[in-house]
PDB file of N, CA, C and O in Angstrom, chain B, residues numbered from 101:
ATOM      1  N   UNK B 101      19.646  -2.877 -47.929  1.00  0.00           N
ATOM      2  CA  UNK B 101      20.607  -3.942 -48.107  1.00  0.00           C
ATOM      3  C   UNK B 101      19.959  -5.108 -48.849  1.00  0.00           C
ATOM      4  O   UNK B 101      18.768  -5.308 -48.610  1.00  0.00           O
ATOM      5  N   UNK B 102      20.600  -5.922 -49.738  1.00  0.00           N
ATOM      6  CA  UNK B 102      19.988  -6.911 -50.793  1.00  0.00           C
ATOM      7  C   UNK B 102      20.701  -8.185 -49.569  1.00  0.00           C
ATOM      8  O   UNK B 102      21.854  -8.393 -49.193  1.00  0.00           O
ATOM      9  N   UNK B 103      19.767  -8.641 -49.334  1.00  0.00           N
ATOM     10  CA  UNK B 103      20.284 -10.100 -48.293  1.00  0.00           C
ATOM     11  C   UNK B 103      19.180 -11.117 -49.413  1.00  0.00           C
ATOM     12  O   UNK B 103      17.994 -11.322 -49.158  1.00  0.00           O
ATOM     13  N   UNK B 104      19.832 -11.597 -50.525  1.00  0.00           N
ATOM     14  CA  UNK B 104      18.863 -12.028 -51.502  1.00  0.00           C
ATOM     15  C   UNK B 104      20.238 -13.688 -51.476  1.00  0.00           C
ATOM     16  O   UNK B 104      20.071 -14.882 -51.721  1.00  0.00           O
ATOM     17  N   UNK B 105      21.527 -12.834 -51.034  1.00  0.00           N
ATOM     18  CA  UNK B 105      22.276 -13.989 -51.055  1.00  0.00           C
ATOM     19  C   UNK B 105      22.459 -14.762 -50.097  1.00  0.00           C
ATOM     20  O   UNK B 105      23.271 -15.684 -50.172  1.00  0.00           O
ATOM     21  N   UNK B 106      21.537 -14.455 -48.728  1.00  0.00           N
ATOM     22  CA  UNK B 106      21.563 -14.797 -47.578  1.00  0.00           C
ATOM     23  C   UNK B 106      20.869 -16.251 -47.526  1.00  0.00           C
ATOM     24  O   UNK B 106      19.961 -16.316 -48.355  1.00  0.00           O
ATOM     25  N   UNK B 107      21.057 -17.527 -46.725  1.00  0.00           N
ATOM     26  CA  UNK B 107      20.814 -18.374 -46.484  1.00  0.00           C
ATOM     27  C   UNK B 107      21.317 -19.490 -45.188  1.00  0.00           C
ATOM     28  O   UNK B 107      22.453 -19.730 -44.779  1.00  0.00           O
ATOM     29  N   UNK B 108      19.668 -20.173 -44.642  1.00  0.00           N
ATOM     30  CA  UNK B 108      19.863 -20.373 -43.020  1.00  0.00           C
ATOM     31  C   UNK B 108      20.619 -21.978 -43.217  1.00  0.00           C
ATOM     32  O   UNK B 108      20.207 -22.640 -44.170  1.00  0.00           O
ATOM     33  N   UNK B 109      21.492 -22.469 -42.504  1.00  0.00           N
ATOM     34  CA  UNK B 109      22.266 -23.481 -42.453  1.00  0.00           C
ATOM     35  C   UNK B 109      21.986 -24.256 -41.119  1.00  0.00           C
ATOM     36  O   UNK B 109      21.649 -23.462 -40.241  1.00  0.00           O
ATOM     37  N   UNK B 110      22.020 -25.575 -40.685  1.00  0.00           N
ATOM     38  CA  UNK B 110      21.598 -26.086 -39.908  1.00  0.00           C
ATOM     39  C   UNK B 110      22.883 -27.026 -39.620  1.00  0.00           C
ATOM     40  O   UNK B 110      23.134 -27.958 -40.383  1.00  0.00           O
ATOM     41  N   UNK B 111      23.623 -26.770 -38.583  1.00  0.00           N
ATOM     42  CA  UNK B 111      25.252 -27.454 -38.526  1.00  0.00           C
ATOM     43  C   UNK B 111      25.135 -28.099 -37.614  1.00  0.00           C
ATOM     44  O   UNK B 111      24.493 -27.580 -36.701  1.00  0.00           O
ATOM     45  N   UNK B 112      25.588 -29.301 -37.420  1.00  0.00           N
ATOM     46  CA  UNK B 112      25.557 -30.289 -36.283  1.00  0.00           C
ATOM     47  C   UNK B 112      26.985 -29.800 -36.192  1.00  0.00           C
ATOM     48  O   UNK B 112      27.934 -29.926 -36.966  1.00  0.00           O
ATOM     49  N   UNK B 113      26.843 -29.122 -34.855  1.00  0.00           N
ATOM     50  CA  UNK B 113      28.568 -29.131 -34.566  1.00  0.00           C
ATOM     51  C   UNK B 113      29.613 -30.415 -33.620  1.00  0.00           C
ATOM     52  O   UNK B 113      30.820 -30.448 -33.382  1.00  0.00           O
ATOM     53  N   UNK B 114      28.642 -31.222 -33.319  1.00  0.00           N
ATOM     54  CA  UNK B 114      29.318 -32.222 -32.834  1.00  0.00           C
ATOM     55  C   UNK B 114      29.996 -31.634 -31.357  1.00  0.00           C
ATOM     56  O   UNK B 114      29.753 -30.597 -30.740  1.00  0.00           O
ATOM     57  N   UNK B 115      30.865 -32.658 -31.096  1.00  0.00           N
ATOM     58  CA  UNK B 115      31.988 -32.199 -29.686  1.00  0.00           C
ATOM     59  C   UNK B 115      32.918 -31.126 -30.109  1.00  0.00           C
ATOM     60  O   UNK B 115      33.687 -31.020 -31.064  1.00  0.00           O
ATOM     61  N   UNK B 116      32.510 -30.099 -28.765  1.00  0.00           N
ATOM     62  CA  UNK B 116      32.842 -28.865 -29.429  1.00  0.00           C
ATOM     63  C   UNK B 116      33.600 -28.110 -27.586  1.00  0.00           C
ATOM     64  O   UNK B 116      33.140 -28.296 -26.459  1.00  0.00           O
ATOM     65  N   UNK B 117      34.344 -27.619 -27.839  1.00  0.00           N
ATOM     66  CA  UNK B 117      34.680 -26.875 -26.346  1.00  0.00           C
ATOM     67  C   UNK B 117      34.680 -25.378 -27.028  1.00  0.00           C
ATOM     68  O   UNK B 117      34.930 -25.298 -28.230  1.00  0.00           O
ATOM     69  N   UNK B 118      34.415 -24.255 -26.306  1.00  0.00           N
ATOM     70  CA  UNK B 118      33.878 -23.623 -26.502  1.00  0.00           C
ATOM     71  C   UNK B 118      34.200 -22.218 -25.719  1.00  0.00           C
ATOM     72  O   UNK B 118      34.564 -22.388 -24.555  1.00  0.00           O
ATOM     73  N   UNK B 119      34.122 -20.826 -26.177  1.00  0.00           N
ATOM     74  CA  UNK B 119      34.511 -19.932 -25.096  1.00  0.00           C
ATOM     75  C   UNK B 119      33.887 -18.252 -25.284  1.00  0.00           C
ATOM     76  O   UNK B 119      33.559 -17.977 -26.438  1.00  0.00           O
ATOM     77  N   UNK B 120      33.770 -17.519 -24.591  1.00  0.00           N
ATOM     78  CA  UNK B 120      33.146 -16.737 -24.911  1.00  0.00           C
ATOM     79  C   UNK B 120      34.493 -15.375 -24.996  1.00  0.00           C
ATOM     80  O   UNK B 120      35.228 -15.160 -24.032  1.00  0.00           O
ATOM     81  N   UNK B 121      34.536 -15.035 -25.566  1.00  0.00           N
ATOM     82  CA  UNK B 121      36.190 -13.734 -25.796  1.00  0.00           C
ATOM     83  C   UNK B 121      35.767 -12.750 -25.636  1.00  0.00           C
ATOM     84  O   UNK B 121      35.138 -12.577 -26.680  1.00  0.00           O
ATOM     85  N   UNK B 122      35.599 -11.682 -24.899  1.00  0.00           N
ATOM     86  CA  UNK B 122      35.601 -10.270 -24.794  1.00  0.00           C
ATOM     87  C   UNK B 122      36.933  -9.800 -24.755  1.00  0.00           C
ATOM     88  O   UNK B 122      37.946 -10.048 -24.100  1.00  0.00           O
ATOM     89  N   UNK B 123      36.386  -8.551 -26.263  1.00  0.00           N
ATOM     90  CA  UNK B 123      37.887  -7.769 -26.546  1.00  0.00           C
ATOM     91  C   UNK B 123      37.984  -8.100 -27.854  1.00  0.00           C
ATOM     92  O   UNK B 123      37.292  -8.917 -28.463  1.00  0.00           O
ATOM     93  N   UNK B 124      39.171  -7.206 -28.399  1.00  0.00           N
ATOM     94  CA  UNK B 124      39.389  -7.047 -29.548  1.00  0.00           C
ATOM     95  C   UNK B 124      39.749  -8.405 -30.223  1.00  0.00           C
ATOM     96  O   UNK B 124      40.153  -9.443 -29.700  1.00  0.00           O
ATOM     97  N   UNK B 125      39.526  -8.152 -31.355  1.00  0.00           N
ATOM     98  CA  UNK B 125      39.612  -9.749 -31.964  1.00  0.00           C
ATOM     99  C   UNK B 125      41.350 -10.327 -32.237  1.00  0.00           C
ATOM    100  O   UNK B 125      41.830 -11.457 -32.321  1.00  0.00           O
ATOM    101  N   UNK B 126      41.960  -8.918 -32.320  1.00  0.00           N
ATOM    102  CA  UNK B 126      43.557  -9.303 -32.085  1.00  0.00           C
ATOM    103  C   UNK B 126      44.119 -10.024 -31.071  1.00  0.00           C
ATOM    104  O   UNK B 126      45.114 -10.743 -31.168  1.00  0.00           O
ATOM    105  N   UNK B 127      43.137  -9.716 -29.617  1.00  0.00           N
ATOM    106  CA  UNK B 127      43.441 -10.721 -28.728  1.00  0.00           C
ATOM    107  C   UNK B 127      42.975 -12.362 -28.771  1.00  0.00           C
ATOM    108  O   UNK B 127      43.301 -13.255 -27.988  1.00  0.00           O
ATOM    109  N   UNK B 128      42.202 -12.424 -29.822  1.00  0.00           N
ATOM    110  CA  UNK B 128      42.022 -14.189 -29.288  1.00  0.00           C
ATOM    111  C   UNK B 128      42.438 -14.956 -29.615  1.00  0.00           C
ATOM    112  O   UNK B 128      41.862 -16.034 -29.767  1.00  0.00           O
ATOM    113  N   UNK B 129      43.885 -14.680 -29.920  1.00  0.00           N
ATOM    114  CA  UNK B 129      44.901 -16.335 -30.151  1.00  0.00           C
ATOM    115  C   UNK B 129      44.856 -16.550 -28.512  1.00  0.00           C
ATOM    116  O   UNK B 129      44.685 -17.690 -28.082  1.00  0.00           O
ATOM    117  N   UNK B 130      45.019 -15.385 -27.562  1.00  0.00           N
ATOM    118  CA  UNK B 130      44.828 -16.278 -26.238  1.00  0.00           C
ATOM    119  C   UNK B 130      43.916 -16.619 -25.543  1.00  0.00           C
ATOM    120  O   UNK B 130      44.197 -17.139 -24.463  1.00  0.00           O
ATOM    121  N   UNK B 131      42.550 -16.448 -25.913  1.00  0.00           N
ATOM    122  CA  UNK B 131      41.467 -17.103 -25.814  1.00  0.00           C
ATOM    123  C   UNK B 131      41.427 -18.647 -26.573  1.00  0.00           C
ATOM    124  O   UNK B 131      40.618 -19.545 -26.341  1.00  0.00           O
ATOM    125  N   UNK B 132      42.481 -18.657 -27.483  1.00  0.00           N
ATOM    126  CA  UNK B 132      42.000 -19.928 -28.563  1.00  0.00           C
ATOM    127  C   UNK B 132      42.936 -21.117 -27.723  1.00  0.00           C
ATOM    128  O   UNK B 132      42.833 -22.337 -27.604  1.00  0.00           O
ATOM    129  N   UNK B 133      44.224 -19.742 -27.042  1.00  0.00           N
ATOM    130  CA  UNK B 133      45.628 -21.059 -26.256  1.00  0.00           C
ATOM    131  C   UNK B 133      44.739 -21.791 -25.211  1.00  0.00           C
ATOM    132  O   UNK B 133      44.777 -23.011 -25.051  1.00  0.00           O
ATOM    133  N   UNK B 134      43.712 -20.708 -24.316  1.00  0.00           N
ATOM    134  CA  UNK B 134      43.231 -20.870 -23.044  1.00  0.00           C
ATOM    135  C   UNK B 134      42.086 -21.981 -23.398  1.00  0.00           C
ATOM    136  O   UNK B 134      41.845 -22.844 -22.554  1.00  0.00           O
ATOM    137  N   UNK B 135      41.485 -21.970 -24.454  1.00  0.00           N
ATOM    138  CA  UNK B 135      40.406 -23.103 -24.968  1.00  0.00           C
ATOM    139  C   UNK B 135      41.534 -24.296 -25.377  1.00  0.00           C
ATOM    140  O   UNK B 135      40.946 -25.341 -25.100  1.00  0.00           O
ATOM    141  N   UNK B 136      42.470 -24.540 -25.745  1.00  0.00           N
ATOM    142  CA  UNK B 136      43.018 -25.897 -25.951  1.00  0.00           C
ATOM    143  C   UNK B 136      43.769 -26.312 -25.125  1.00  0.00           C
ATOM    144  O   UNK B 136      44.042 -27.511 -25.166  1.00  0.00           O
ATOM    145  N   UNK B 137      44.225 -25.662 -24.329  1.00  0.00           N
ATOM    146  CA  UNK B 137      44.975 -25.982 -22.588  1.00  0.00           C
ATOM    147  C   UNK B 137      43.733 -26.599 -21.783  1.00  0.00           C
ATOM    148  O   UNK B 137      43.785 -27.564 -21.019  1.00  0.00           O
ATOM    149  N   UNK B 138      42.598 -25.834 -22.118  1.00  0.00           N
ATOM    150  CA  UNK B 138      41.593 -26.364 -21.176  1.00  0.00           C
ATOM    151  C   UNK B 138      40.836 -28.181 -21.774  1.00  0.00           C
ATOM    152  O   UNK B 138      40.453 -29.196 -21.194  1.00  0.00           O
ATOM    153  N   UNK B 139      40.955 -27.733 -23.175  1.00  0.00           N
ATOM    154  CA  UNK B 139      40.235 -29.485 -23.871  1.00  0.00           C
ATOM    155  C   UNK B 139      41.458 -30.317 -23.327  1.00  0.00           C
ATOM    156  O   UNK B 139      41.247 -31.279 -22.588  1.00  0.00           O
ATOM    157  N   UNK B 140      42.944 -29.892 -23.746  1.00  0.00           N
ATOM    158  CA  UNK B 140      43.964 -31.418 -23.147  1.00  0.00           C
ATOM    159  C   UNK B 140      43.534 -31.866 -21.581  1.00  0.00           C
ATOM    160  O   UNK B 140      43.393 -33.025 -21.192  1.00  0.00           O
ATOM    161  N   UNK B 141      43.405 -30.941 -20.983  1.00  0.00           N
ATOM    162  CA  UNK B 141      43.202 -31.182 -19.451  1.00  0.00           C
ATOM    163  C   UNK B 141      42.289 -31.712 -19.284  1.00  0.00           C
ATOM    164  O   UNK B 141      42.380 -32.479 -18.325  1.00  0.00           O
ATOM    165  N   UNK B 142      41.186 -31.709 -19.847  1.00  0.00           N
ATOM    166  CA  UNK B 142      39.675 -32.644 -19.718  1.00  0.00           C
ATOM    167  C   UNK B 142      39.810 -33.560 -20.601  1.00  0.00           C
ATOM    168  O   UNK B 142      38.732 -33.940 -21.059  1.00  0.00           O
ATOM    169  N   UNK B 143      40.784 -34.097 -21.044  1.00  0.00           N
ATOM    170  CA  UNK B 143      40.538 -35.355 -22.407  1.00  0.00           C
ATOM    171  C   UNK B 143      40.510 -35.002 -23.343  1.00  0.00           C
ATOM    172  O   UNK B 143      39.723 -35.742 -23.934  1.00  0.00           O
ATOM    173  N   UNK B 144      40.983 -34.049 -24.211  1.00  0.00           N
ATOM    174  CA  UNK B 144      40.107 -33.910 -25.145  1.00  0.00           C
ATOM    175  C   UNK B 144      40.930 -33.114 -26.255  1.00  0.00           C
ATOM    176  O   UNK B 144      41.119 -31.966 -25.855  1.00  0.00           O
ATOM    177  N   UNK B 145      41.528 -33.355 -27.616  1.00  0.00           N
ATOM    178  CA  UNK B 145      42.105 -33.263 -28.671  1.00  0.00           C
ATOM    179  C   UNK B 145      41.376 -32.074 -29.690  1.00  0.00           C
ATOM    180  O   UNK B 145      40.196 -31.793 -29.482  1.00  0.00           O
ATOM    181  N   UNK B 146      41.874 -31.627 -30.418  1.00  0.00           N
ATOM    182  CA  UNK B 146      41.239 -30.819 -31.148  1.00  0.00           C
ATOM    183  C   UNK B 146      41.078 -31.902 -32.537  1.00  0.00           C
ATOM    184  O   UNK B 146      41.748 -32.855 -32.934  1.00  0.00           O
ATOM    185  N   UNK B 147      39.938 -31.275 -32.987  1.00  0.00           N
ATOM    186  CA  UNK B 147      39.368 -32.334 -34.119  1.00  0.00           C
ATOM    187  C   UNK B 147      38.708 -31.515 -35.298  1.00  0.00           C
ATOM    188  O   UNK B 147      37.497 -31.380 -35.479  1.00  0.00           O
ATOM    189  N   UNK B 148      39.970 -30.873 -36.244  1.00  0.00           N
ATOM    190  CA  UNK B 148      39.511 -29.896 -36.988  1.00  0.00           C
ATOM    191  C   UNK B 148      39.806 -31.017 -38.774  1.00  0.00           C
ATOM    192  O   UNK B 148      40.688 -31.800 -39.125  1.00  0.00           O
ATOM    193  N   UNK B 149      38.890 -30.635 -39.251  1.00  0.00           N
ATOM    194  CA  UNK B 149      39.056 -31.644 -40.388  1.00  0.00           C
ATOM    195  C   UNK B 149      37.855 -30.678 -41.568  1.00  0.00           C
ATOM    196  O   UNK B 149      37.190 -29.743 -41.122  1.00  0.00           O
ATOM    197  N   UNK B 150      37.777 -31.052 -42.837  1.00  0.00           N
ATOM    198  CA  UNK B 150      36.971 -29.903 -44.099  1.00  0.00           C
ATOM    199  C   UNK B 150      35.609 -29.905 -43.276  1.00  0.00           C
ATOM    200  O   UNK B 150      35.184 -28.751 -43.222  1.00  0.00           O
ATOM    201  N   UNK B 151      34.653 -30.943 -42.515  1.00  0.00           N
ATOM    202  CA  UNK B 151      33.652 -30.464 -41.965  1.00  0.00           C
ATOM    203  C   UNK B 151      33.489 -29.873 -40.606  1.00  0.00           C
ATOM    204  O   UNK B 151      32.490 -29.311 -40.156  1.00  0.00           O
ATOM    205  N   UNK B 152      34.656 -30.098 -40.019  1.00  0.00           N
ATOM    206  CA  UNK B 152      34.619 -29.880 -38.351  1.00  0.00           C
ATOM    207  C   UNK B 152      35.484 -28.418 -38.531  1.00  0.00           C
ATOM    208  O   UNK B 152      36.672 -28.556 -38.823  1.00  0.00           O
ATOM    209  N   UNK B 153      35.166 -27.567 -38.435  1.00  0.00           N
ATOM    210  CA  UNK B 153      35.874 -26.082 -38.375  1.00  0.00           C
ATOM    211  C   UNK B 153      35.834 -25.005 -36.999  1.00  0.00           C
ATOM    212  O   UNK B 153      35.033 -25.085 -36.068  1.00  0.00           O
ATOM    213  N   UNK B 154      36.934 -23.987 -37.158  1.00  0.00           N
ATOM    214  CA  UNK B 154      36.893 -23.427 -36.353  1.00  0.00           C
ATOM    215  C   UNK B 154      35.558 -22.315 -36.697  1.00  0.00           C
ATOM    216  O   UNK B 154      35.489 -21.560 -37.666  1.00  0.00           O
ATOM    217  N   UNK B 155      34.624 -22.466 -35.671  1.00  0.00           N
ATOM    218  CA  UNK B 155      33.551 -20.930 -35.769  1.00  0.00           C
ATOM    219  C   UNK B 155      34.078 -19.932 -35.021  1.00  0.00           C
ATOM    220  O   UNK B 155      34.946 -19.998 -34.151  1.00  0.00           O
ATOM    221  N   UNK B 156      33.313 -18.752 -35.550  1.00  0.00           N
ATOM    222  CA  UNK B 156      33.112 -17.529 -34.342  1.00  0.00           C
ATOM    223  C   UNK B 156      31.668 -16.968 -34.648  1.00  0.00           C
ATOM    224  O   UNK B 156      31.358 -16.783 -35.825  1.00  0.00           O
ATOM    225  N   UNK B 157      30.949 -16.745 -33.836  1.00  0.00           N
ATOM    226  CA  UNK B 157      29.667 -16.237 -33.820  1.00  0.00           C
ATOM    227  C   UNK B 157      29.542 -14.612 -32.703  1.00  0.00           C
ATOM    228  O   UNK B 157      29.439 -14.448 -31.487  1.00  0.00           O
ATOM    229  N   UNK B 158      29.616 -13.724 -33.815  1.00  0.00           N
ATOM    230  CA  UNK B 158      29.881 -12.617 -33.573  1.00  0.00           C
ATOM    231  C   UNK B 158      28.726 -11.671 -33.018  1.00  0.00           C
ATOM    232  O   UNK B 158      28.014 -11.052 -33.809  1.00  0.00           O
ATOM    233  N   UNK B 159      28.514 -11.547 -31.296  1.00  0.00           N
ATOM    234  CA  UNK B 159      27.292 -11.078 -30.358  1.00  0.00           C
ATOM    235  C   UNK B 159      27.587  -9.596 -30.709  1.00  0.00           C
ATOM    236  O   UNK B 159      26.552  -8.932 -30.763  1.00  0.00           O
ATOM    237  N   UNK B 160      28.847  -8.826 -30.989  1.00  0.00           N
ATOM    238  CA  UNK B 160      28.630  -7.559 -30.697  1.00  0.00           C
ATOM    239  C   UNK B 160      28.874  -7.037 -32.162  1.00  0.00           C
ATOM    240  O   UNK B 160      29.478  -7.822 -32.893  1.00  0.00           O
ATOM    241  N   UNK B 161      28.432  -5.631 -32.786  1.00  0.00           N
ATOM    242  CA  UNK B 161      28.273  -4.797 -33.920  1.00  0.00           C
ATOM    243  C   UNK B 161      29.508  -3.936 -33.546  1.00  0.00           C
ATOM    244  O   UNK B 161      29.573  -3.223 -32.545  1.00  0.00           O
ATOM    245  N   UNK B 162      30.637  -4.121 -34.632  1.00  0.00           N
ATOM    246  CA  UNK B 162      31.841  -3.914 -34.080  1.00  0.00           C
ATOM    247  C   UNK B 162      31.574  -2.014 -34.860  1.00  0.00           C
ATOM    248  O   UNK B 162      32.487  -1.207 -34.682  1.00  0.00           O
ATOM    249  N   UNK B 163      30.895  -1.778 -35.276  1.00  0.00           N
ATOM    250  CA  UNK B 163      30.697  -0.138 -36.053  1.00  0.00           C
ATOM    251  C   UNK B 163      29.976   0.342 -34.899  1.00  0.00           C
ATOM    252  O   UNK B 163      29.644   1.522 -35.005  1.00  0.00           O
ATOM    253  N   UNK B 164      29.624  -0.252 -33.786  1.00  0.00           N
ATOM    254  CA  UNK B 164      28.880   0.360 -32.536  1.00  0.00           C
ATOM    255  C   UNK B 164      29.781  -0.019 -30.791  1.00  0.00           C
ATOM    256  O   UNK B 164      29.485   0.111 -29.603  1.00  0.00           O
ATOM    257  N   UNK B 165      30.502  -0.329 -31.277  1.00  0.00           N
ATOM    258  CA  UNK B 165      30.877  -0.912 -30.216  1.00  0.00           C
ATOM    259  C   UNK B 165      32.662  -0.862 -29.613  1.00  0.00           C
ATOM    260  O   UNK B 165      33.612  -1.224 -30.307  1.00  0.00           O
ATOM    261  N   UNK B 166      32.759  -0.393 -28.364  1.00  0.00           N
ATOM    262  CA  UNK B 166      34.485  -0.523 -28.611  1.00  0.00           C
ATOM    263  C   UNK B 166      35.018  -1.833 -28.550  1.00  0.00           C
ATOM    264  O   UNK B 166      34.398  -2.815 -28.140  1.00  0.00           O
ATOM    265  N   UNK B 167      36.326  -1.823 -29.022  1.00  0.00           N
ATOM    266  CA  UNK B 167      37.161  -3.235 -29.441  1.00  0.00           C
ATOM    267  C   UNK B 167      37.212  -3.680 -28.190  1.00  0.00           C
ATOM    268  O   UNK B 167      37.472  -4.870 -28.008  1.00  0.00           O
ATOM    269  N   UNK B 168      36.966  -2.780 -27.046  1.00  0.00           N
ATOM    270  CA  UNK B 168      37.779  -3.918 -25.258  1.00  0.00           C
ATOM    271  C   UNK B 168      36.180  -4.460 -25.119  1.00  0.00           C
ATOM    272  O   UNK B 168      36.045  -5.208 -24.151  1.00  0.00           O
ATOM    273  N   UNK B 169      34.946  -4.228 -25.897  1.00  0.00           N
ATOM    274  CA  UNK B 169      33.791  -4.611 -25.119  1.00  0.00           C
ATOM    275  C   UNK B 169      33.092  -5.664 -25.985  1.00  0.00           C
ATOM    276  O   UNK B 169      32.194  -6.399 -25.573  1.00  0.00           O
ATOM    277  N   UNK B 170      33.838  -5.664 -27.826  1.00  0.00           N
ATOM    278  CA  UNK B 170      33.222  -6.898 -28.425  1.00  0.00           C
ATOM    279  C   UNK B 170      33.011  -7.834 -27.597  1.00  0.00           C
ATOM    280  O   UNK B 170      33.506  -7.793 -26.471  1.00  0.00           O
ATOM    281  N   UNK B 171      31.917  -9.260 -28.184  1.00  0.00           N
ATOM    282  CA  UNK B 171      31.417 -10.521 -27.601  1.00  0.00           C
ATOM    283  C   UNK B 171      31.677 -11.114 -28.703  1.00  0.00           C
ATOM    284  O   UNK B 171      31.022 -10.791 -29.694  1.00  0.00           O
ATOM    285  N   UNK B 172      32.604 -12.034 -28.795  1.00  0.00           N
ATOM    286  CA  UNK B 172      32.414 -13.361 -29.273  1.00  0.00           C
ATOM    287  C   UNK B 172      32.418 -14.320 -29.042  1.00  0.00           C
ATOM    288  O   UNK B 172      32.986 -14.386 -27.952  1.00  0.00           O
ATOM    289  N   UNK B 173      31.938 -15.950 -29.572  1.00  0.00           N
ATOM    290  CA  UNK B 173      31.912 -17.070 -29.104  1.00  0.00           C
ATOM    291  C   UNK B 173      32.717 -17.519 -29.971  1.00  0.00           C
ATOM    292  O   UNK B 173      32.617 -17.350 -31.186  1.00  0.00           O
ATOM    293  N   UNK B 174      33.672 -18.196 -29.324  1.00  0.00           N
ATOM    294  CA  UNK B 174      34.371 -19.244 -30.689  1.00  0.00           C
ATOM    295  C   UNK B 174      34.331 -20.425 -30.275  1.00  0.00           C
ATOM    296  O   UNK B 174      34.312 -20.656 -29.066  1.00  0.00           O
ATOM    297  N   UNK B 175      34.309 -21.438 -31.230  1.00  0.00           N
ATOM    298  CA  UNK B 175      34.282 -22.936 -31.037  1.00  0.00           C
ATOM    299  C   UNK B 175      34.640 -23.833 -31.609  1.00  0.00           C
ATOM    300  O   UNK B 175      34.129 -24.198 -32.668  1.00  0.00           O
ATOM    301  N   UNK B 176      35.681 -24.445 -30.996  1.00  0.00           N
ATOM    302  CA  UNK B 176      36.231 -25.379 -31.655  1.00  0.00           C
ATOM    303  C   UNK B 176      36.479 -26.912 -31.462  1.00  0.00           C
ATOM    304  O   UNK B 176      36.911 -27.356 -30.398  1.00  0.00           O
ATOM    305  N   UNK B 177      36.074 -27.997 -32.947  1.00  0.00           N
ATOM    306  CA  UNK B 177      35.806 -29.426 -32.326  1.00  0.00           C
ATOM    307  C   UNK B 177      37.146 -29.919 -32.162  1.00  0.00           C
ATOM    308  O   UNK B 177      38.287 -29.794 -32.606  1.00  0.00           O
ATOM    309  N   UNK B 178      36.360 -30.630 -31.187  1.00  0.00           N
ATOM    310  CA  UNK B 178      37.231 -31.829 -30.154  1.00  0.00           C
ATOM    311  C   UNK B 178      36.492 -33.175 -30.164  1.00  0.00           C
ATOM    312  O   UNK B 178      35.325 -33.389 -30.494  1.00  0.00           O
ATOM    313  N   UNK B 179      37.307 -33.926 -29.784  1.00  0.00           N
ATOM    314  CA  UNK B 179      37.263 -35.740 -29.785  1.00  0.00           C
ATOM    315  C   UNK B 179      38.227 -35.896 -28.556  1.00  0.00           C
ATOM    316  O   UNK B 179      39.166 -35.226 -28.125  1.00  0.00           O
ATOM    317  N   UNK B 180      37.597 -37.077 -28.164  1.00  0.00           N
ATOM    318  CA  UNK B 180      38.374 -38.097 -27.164  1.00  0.00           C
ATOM    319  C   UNK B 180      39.757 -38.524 -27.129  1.00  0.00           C
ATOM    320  O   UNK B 180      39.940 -39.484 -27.877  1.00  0.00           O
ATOM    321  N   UNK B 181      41.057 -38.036 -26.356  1.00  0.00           N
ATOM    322  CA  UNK B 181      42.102 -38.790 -26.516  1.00  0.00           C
ATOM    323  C   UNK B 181      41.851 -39.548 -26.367  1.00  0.00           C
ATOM    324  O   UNK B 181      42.642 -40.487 -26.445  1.00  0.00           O
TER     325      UNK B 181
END
């Protein structure tokens, strides 16, 4: 594999709530409902803007792995009501 286009990034993600999703990736609009039900209830607004974005940081090798047992983290910023 040519990883010649590969390069390490250093992101201040700021205020961020955060969740870990097991399962297919079709399921996590309700991982994403259950992460912003949970920021209103603690204070807390979603705060998506060109530098503040939604991530996912992908733990499991989906060519090895079944769809009910993927790991992902997704995270998304928040600010203070």
């Amino acid at each position: 594999m040519d990883f010649s286009a590969v390069e390490l990034l250093r992101v201040d993600e700021g205020l961020c709530v955060q969740c870990m999703h097991v399962g297919p990736y079709d399921d996590e609009p309700a991982t994403v409902d259950a992460m912003r039900s949970f920021a209103a209830e603690q204070g807390y607004a979603p705060d998506f803007s060109e530098s503040r974005l939604h991530h996912e940081i992908y733990l499991s090798d989906q060519r090895k792995c079944a769809p009910e047992k993927l790991k992902t983290v997704v995270r998304h910023p928040v600010k203070s009501m």
